[in-house]
Every structure is written in C-alpha cells, then in structure tokens.
PAZAPA-4460 file (N, C-alpha, C; in steps of 0.05 Angstrom, whole numbers, plus 32768, in hexadecimal, padded with zeros to 4 digits):
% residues 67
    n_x    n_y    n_z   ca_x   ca_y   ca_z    c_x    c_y    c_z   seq   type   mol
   8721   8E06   85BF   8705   8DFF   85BA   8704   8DE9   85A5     1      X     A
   8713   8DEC   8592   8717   8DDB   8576   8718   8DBA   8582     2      X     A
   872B   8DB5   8598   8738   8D9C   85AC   8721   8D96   85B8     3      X     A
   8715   8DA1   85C8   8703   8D94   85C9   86E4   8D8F   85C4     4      X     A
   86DF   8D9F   85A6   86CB   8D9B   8597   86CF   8D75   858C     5      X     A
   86F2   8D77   8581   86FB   8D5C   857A   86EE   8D46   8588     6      X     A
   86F8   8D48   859D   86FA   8D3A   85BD   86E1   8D35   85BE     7      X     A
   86C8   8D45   85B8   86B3   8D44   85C1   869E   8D2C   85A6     8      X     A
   86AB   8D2C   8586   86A3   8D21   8579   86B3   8D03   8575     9      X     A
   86C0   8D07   8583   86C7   8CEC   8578   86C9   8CD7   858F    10      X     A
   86C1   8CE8   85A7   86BC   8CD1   85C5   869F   8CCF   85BB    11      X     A
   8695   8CE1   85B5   866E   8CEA   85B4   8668   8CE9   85D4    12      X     A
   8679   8CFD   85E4   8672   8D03   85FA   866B   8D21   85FD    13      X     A
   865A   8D27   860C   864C   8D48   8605   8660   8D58   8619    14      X     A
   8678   8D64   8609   868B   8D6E   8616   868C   8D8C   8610    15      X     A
   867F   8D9F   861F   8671   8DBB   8613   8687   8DC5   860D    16      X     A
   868D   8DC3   85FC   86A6   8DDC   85E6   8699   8DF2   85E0    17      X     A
   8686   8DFB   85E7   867F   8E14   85DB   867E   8E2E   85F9    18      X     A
   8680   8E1B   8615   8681   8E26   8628   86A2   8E34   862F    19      X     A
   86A2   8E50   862D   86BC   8E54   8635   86C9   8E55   8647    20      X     A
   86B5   8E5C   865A   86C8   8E42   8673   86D2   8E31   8668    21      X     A
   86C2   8E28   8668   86CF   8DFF   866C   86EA   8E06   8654    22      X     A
   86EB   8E12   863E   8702   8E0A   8632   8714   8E1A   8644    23      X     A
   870E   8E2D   864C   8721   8E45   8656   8732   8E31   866D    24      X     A
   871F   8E23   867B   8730   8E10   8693   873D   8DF6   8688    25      X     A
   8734   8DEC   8672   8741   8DD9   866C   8762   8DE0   8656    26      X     A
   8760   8DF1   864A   8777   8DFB   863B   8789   8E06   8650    27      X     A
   877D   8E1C   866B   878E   8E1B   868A   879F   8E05   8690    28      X     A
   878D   8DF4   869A   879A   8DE3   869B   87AF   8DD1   8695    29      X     A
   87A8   8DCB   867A   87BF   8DC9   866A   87D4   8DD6   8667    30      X     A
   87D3   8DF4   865D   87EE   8DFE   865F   87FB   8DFC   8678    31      X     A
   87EA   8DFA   8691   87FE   8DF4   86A6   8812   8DD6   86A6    32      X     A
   880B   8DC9   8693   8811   8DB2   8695   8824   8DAC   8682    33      X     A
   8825   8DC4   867E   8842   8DBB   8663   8863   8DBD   8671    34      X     A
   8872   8DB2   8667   888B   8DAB   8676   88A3   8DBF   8672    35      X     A
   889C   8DD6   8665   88AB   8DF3   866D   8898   8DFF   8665    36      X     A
   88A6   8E25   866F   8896   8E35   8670   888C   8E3F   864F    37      X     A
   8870   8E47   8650   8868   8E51   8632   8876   8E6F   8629    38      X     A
   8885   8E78   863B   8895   8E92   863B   88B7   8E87   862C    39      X     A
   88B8   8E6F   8634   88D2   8E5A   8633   88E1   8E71   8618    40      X     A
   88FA   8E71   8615   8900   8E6F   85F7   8909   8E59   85EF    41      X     A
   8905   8E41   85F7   8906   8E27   85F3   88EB   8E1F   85DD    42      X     A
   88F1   8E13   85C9   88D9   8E0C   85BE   88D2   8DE0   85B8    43      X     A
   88C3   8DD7   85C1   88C0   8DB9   85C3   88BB   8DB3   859D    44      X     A
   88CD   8D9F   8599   88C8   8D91   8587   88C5   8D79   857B    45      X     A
   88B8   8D71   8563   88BB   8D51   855F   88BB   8D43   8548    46      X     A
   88CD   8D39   853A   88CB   8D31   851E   88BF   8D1A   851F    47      X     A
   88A6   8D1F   850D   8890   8D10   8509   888F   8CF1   84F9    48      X     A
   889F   8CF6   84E7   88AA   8CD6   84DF   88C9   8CD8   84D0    49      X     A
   88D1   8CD5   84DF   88E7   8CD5   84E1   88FC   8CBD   84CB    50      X     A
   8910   8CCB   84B8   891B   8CBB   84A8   8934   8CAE   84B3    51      X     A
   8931   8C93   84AC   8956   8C81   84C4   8961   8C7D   84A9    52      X     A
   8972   8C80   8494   8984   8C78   8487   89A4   8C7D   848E    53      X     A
   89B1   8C69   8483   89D2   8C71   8489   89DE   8C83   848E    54      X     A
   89D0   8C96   8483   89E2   8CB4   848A   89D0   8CC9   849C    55      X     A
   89BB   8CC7   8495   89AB   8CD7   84AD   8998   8CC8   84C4    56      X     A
   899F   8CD5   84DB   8999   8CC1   84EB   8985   8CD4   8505    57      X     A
   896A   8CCA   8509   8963   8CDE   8524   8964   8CCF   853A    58      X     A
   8972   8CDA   8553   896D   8CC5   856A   8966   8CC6   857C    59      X     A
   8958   8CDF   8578   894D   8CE7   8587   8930   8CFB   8581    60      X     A
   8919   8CF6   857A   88FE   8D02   856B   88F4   8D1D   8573    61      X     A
   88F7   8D14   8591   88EE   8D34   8598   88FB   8D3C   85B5    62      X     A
   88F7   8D53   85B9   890C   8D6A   85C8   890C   8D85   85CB    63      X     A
   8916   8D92   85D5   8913   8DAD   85D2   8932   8DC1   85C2    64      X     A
   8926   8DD7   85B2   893D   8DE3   859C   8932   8DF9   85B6    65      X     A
   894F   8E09   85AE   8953   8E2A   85C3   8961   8E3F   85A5    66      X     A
   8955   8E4E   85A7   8961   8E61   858C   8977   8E71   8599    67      X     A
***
C-alpha cells in the first residue's frame, strides 16, 4: 500500500492505494514476477555503494547468497 501511496504522490496520478484490491493485485503480480521462488532459500542481494580500493574489490554488486 505504502508503494503505491508513493507512486501515487509523486506522479500526482489518482492511483487508489487505499483500495485493496487494487494493491492486493498489484503486489500479486509482482511477486509473480520476481526471478525465484519467495519460498527460495536463496536470498537476492546488493551492495549499495560499493568501495573499489587495492585490496578490496566488488565485482560483482548484486546476486544471490544461499545459507
């Protein structure tokens, strides 16, 4: 609901966030659209700003960790 209350103030398009439908099908949606399962024990990650000096190096930002 929070996503697209956002969505809805800062397009200033009347995007009913308060209807639960509409979030219920749009957050649906979405989780269908994520690229493993939300059951996964895979978890997606992403280092956000990332430090390059001589000794530590990322080369990769984001990915998925498995415990």
């Amino acid at each position: 609901m929070f996503l697209l209350f956002v969505a809805a103030d800062k397009t200033k398009m009347a995007i009913p966030y308060e209807d639960r439908e509409v979030v219920k099908c749009v957050y649906s949606k979405f989780n269908k659209s994520l690229y493993f399962s939300p059951a996964s024990s895979k978890i997606a990650f992403t280092v956000r700003d990332p430090v390059h000096t001589g000794i530590y190096r990322v080369s990769d930002p984001r990915g998925f960790a498995q415990r």
